[in-house]
C-alpha positions as CSV (number, residue, x, y, z in Angstrom):
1,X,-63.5,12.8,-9.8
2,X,-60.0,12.2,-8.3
3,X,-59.5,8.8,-10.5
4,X,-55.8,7.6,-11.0
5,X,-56.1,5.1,-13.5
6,X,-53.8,1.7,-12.8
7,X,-51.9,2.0,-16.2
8,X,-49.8,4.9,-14.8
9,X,-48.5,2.7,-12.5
10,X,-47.3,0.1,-15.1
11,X,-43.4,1.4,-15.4
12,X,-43.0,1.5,-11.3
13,X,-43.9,3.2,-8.3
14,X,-47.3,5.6,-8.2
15,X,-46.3,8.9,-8.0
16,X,-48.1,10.3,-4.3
17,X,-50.1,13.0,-4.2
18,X,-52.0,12.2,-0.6
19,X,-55.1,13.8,-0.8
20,X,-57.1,14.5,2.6
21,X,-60.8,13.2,2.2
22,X,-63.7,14.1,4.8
23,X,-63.4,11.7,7.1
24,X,-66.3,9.7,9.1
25,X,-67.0,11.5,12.2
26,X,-66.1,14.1,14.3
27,X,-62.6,14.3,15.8
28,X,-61.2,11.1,13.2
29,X,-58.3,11.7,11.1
30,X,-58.3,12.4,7.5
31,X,-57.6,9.7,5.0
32,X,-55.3,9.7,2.5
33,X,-56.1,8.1,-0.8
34,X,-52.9,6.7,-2.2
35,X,-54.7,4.9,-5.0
36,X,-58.5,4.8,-6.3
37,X,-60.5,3.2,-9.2
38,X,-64.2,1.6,-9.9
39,X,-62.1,-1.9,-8.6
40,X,-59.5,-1.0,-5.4
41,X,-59.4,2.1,-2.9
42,X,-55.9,2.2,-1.3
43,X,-55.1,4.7,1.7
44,X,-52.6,5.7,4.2
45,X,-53.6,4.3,7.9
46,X,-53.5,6.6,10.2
47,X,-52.1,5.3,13.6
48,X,-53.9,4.3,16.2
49,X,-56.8,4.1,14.3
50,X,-58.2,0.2,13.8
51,X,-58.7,-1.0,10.2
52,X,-61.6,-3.0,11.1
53,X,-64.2,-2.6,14.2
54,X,-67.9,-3.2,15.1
55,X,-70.2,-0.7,14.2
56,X,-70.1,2.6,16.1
57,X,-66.4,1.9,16.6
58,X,-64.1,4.1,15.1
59,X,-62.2,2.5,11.7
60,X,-60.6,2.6,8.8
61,X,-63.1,1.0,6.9
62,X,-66.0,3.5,8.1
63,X,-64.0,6.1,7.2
64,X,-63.5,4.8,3.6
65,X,-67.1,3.7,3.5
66,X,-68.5,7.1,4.5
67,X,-65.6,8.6,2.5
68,X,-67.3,6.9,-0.7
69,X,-70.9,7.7,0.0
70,X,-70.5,10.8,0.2
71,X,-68.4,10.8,-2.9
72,X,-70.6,9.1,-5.0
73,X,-74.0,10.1,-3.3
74,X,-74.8,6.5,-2.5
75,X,-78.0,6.5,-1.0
76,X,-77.7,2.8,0.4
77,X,-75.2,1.0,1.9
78,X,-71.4,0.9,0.5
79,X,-69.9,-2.7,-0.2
80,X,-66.3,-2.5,0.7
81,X,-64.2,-5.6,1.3
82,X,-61.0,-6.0,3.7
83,X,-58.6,-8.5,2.3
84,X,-56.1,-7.3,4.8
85,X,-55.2,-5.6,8.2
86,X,-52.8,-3.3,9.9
87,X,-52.4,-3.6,13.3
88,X,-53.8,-0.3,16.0
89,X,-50.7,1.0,16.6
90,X,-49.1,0.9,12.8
91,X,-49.6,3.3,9.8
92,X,-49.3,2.4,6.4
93,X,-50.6,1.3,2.9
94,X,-53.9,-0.5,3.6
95,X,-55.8,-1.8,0.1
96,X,-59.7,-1.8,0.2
97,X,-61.9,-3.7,-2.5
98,X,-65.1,-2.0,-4.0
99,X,-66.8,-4.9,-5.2
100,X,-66.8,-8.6,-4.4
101,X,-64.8,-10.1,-7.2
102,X,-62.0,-7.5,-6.6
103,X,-62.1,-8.7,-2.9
104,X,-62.0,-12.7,-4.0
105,X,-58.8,-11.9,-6.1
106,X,-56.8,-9.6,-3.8
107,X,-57.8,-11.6,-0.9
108,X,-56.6,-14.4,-3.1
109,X,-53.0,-12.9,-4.1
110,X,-52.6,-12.4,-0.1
111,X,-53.3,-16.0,0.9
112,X,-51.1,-17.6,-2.3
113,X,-48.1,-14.5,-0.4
114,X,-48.2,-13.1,-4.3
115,X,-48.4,-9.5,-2.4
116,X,-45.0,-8.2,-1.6
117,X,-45.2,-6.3,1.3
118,X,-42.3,-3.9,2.7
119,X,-42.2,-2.0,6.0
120,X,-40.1,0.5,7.5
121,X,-39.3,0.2,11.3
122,X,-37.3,1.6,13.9
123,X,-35.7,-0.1,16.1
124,X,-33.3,-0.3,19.3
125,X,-29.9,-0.3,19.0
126,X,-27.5,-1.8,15.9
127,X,-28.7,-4.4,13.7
128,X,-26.5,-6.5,12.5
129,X,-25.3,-7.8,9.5
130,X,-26.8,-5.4,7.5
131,X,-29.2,-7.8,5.6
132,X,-30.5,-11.0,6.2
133,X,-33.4,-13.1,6.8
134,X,-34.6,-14.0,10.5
135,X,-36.3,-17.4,11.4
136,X,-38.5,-18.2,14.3
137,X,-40.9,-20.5,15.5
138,X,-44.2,-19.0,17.1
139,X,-47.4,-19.9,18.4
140,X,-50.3,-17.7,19.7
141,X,-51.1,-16.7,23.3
142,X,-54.4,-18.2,23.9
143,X,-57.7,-15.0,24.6
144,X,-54.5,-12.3,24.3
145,X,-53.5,-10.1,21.5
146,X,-50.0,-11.0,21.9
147,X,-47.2,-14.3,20.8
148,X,-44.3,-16.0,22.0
149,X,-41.8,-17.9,21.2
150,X,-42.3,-21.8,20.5
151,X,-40.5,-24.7,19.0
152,X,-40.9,-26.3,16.2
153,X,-44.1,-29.4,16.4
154,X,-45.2,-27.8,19.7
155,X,-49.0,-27.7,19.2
156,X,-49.9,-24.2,17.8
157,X,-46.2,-23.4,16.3
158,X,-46.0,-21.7,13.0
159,X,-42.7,-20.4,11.4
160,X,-42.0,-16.9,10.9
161,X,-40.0,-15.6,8.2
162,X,-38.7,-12.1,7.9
163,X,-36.5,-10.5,5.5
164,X,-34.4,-7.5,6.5
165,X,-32.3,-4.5,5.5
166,X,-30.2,-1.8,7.0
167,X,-31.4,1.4,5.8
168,X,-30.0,4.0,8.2
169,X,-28.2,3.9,11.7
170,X,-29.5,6.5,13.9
171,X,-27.4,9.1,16.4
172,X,-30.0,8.6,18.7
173,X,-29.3,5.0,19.0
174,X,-31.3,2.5,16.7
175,X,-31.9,1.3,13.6
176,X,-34.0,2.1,10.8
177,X,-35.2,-1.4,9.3
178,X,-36.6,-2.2,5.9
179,X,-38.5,-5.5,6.7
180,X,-40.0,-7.8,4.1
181,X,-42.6,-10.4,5.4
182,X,-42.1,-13.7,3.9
183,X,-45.2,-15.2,6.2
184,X,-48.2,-13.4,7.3
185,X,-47.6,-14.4,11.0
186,X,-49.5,-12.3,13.6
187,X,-47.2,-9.6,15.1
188,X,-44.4,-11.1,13.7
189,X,-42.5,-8.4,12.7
190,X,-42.2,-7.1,16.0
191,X,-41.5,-9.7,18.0
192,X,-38.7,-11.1,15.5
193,X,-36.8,-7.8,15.5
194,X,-38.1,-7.6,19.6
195,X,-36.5,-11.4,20.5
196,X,-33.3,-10.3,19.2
197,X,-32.9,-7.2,21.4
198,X,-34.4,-4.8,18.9
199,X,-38.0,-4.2,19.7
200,X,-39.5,-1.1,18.1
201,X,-39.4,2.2,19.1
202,X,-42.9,2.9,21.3
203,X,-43.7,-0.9,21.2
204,X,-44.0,-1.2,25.0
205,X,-46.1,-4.5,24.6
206,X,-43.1,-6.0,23.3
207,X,-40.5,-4.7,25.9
208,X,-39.6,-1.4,23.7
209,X,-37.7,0.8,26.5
210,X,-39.0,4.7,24.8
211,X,-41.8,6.6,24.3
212,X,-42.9,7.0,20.2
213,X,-45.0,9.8,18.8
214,X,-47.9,11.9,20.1
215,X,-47.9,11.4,24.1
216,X,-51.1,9.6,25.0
217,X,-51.7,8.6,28.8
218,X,-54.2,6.1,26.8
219,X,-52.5,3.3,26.2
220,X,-54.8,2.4,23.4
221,X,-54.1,5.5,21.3
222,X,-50.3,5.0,21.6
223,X,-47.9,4.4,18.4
224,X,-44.9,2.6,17.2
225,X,-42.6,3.0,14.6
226,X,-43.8,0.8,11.9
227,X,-44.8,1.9,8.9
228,X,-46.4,-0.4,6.0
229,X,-44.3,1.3,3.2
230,X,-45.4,-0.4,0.2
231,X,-47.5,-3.0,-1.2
232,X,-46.8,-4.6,-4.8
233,X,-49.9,-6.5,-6.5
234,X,-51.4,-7.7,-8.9
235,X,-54.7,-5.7,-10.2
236,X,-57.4,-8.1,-10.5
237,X,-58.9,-6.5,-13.3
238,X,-56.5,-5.1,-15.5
239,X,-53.6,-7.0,-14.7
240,X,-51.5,-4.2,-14.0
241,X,-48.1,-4.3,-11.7
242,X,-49.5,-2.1,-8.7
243,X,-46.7,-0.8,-6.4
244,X,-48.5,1.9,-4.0
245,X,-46.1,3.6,-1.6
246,X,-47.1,5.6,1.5
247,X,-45.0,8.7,3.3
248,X,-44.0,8.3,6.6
249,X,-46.8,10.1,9.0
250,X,-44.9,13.5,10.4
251,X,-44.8,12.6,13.7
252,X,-41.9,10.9,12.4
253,X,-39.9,13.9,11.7
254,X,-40.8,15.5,14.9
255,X,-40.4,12.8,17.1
256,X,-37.2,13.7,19.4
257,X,-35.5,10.1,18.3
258,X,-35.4,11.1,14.8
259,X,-35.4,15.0,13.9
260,X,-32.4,16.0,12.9
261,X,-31.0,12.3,12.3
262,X,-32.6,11.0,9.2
263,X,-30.8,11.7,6.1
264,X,-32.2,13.8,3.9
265,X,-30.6,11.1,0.9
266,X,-30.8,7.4,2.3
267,X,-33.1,5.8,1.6
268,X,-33.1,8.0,-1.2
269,X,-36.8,7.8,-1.5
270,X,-37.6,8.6,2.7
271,X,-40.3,11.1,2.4
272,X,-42.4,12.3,5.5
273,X,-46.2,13.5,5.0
274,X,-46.9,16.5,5.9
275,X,-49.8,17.8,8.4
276,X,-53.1,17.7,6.9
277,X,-56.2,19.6,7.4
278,X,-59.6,17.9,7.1
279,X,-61.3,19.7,4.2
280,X,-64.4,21.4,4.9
């Protein structure tokens, strides 16, 4: 079995060692398991692919529930438990419990913002200063998947907070962001870098001006370039300091707005994953 045990994660970042899994159904992409124990199952989300759907739906969390019957010849059905979610269009670290008190204690460290989260984004044209936090009132759009702006004790408000750093400036013109939630707002990330003339690259919803990654005439099954980078918890077993780290998926690298253009040393830990096959 392909168990990495949580002590080896103790003295700082898991090493990665993506490993394609059969995925659930034809045509799906394969899932790469960052992280896996009797407690947690961490992957890589693929983008577009949801994290969550009804059943018959294409998901995330089919994927990793057929991914672990199969594994462990379960006969019945798999328990798995979703304390969080990535939106369609973004890829990144997604954490999965495998049994209810796991779920109750991650889910807990996520409502009580114990989780640090950290992003990478790219975005239109030149951030500036190079670090700093961004503040914004915001409420919900009422039956849409979308927010707006709001002010503060207008009925629905909520304030987003959003650290920020300057990782790279791009020749193609933009940006590439490290972003550090501070509240768990939806879309809030976008629209904070989008309402100060930076939306990210592909994000048409959110007035982004270019096309990002594989070309889809689908608007559904388009991407953006936002990556959930990291997540650093606690595990709620053992105790242990998780910080799992996902690669950049290689659409990144081949993308026109960025191949040639991100430095091979900054950030000194930028890594891209490479193409994967589904194993047979």
């Amino acid at each position: 079995m392909n168990l990495h045990e949580p002590e080896a994660l103790a003295m700082g970042e898991f090493p990665l060692t993506p490993s394609p899994s059969p995925a659930e159904g034809e045509g799906n992409p394969p899932i790469h398991i960052l992280f896996e124990d009797h407690h947690l199952i961490v992957v890589n989300k693929a983008a577009p692919l949801l994290t969550q759907a009804p059943e018959g739906i294409p998901s995330l969390e089919a994927q990793v529930k057929g991914y672990i019957k199969l594994k462990y010849a379960k006969p019945a059905g798999v328990y798995l438990g979703v304390p969080h979610r990535l939106d369609r269009p973004v890829s990144g670290v997604v954490v999965f419990a495998r049994n209810t008190k796991a779920a109750q204690r991650v889910h807990a460290q996520f409502q009580q913002q114990q989780v640090k989260k950290t992003y990478w984004a790219a975005v239109e044209g030149e951030v500036s200063p190079d670090e700093g936090v961004w503040e914004d009132w915001l409420r919900k759009v009422d039956e849409v998947a979308r927010v707006m702006p709001a002010k503060e004790g207008e009925p629905g408000a909520k304030l987003a907070m959003l650290g920020y750093r300057v990782l790279q400036r791009l020749a193609t013109g933009g940006t590439l962001l490290e972003l550090s939630p501070l509240t768990g707002r939806m879309h809030q990330l976008r629209v904070q870098s989008a309402w100060r003339g930076h939306p990210v690259f592909g994000d048409a919803q959110y007035d982004s001006p270019r096309e990002f990654g594989p070309p889809s005439i689908n608007p559904r099954e388009k991407v953006i370039a936002l990556h959930a980078r990291s997540l650093a918890f606690t595990h709620p077993f053992t105790q242990e300091q998780l910080v799992i780290t996902a690669p950049l998926p290689e659409y990144w690298s081949t993308t026109t707005d960025f191949a040639g253009t991100l430095s091979p040393d900054l950030p000194p830990n930028l890594t891209i994953a490479p193409p994967q096959e589904l194993q047979s």
